[in-house]
C-alpha positions as CSV (number, residue, x, y, z in Angstrom):
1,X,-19.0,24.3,7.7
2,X,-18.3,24.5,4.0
3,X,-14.6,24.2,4.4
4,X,-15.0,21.0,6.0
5,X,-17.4,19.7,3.2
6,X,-14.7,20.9,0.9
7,X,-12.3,18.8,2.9
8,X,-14.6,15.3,2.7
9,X,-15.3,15.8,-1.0
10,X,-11.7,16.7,-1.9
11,X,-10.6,13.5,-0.4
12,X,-13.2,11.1,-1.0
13,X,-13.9,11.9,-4.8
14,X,-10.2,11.2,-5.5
15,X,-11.2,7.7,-5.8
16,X,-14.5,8.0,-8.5
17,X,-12.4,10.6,-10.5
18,X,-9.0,8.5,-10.8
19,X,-11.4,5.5,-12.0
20,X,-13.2,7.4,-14.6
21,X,-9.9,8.8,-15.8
22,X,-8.2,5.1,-15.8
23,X,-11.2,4.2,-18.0
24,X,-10.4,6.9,-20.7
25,X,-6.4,5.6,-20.8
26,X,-7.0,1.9,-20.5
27,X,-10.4,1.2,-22.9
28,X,-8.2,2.4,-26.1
29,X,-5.7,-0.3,-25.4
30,X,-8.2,-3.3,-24.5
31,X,-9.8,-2.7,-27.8
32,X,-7.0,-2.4,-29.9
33,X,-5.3,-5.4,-28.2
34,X,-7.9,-7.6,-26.3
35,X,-8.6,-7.7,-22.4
36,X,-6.6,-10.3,-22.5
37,X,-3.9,-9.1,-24.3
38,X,-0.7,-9.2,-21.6
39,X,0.3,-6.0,-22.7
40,X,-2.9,-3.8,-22.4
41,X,-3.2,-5.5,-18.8
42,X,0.4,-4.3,-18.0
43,X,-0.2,-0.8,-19.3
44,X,-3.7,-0.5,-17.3
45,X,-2.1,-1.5,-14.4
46,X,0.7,1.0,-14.7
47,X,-1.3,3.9,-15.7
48,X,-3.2,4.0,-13.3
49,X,0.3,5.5,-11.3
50,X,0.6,8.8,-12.4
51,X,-3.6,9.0,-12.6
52,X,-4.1,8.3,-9.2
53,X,-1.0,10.2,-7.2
54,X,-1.7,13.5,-9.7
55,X,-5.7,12.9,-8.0
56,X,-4.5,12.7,-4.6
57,X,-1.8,15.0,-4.6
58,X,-4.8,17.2,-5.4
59,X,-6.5,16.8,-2.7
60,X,-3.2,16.9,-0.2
61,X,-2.5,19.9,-1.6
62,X,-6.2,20.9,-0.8
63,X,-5.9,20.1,2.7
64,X,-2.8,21.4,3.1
65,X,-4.5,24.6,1.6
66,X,-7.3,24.5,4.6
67,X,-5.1,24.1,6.9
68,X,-2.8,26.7,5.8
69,X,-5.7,28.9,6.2
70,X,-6.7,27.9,9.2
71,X,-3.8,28.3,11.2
72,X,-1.0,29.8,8.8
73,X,-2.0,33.2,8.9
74,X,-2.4,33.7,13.3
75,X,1.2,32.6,13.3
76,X,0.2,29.2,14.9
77,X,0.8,26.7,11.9
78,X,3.8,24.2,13.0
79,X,6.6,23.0,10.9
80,X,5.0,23.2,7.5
81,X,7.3,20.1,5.6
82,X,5.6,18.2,8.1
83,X,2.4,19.7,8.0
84,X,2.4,18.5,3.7
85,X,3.4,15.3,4.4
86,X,0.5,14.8,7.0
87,X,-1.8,15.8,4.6
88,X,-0.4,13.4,1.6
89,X,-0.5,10.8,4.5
90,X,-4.0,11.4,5.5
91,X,-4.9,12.0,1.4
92,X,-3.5,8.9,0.5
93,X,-4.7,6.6,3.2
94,X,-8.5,7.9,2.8
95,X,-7.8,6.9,-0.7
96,X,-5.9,3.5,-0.3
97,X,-8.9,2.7,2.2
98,X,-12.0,3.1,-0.4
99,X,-9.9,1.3,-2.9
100,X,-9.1,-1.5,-0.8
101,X,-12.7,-1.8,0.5
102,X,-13.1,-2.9,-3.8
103,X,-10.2,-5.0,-3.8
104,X,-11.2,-6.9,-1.2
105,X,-14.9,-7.6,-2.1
106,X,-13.1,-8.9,-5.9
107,X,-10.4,-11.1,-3.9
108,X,-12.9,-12.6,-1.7
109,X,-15.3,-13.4,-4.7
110,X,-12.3,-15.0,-6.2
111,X,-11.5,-17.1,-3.1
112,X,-15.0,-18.2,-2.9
113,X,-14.6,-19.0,-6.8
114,X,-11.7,-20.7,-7.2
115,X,-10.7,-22.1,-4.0
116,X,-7.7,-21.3,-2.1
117,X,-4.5,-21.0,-3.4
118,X,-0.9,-18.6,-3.8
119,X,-2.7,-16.6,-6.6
120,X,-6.2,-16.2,-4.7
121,X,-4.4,-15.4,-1.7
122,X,-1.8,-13.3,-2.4
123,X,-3.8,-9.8,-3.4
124,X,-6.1,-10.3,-0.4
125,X,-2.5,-10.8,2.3
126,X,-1.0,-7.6,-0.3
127,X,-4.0,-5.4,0.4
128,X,-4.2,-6.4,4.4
129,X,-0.9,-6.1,5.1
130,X,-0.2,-3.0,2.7
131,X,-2.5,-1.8,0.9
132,X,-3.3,1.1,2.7
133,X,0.0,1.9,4.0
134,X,1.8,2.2,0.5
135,X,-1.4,4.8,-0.9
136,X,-0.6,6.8,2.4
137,X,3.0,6.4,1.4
138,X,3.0,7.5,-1.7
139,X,0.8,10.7,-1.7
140,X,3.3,11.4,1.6
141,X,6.0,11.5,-1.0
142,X,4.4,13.5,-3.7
143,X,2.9,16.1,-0.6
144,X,6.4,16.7,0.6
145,X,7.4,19.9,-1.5
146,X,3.8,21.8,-0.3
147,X,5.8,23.5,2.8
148,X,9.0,24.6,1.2
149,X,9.0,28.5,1.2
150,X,9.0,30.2,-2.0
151,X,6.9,29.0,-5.3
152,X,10.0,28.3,-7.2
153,X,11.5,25.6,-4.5
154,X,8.1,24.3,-4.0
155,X,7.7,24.0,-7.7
156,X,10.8,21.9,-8.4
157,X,10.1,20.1,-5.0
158,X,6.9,18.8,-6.1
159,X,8.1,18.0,-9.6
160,X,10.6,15.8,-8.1
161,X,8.8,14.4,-5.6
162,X,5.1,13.4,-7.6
163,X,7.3,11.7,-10.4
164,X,9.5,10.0,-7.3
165,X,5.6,8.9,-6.2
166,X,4.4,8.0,-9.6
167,X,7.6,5.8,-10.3
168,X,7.7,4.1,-7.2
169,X,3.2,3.0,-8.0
170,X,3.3,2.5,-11.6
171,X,7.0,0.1,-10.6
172,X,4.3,-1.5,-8.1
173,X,1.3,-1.9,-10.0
174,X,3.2,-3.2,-13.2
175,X,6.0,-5.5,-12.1
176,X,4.1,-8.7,-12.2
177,X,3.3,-7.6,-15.6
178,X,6.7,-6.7,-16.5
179,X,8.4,-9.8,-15.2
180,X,5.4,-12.0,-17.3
181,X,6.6,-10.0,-20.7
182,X,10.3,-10.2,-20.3
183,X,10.7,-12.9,-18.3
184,X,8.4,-15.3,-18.7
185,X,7.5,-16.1,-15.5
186,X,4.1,-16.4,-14.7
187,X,4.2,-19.1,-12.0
188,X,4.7,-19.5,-8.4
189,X,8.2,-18.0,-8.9
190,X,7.3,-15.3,-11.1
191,X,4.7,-14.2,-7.9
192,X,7.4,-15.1,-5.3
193,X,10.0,-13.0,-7.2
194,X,6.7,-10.1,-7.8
195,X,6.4,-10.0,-4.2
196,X,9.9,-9.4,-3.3
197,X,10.1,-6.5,-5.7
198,X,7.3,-4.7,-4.1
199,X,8.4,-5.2,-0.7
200,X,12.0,-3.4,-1.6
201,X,10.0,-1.1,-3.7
202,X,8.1,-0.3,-0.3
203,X,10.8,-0.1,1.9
204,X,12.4,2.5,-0.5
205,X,9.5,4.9,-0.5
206,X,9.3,4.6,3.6
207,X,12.8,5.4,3.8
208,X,12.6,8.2,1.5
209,X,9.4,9.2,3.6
210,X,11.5,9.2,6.8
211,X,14.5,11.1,5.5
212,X,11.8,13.9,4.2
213,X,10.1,13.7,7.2
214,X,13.0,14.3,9.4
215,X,14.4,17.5,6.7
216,X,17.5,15.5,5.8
217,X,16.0,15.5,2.2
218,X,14.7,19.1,0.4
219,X,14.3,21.2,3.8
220,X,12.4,23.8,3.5
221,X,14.5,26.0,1.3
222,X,14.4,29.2,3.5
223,X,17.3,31.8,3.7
224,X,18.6,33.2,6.5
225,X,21.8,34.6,7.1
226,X,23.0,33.2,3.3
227,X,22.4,29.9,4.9
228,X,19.5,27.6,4.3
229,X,17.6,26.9,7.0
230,X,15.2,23.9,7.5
231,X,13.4,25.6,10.7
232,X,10.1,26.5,9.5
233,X,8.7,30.4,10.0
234,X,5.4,31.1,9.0
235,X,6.3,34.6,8.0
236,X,7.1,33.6,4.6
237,X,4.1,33.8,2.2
238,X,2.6,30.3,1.1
């Protein structure tokens, strides 16, 4: 029906409309500064963090929305902290999926190019291994404030949480970059040392996933009794 259109375009335009948006930030700096300037490639890369988890929290939020509909209202929803973060997962993976289908295509073109090596390589293994997982990740992150009861928790809940997401992708994106400015290092070490960052970078957001996940982080803000309560009751207003 027309939610479920509303559902398919909400998540799959994410990645058109974070690309168009990337455009307007980044074309200012290449033309002040050169594509090849290091700096404007450093600053394109990071940008495109809080562009692309502000697109897709947008459409978590949207599906969290449908579903909200769909079942909040009969008294059937389950545990709603939950129910956000499934739909940042399921956001951000559609989203990591399309954009890795691009990455993919360029990194194989590259190969074909320029012949095997570390540097040809190591996007492609990065975008296999993941590429995907980290996109699902992140929008996870951001999506884990849509369930806590009352607008004012799940206001500050989101604000903490979508900057937590936007730190943890633009870190990612623009760490080679950063370690090539301040460093210097734009060899094998330089990448060796890049790719160590991002895996601890990863493993913080999955363990900040997990601990959201399982209500030890923000629960769901409800009071009962003068306590706080993570249980989740659907007979609190969205």
């Amino acid at each position: 029906g027309a939610s479920q259109l509303f559902f398919y375009m909400s998540v799959m335009l994410t990645v058109p409309a974070s690309a168009i948006l990337e455009l307007f930030f980044i074309i200012p700096f290449i033309l002040m500064m050169g594509a090849a300037n290091p700096v404007a490639q450093t600053f394109s890369v990071i940008s495109a963090g809080p562009i692309e988890e502000i697109m897709k929290w947008t459409s978590a939020a949207t599906v969290y929305f449908l579903i909200y509909l769909s079942f909040g209202r009969t008294g059937k929803m389950p545990d709603r902290i939950r129910v956000g973060i499934a739909a940042g997962l399921f956001s951000g993976a559609c989203f990591g999926l399309v954009e890795s289908v691009g990455y993919l295509t360029s990194g194989t073109s590259d190969l074909i190019n320029h012949g095997i090596s570390i540097r040809t390589l190591d996007p492609l293994i990065w975008r296999m291994v993941l590429g995907v997982s980290v996109h699902a990740m992140y929008t996870g992150i951001a999506a884990g404030g849509l369930g806590r009861f009352g607008w004012g928790n799940k206001f500050r809940a989101t604000l903490i949480l979508l900057v937590s997401s936007i730190v943890l992708h633009s870190l990612n994106n623009g760490v080679q970059g950063l370690i090539v400015l301040i460093l210097g290092m734009d060899d094998l070490f330089g990448l060796i040392l890049t790719d160590s960052i991002q895996v601890l970078l990863a493993l913080a957001g999955f363990i900040l996933l997990s601990l959201l996940w399982r209500g030890i982080l923000l629960p769901s803000g409800r009071v009962s009794g003068g306590r706080k309560r993570a249980s989740i009751s659907i007979s609190v207003g969205l």
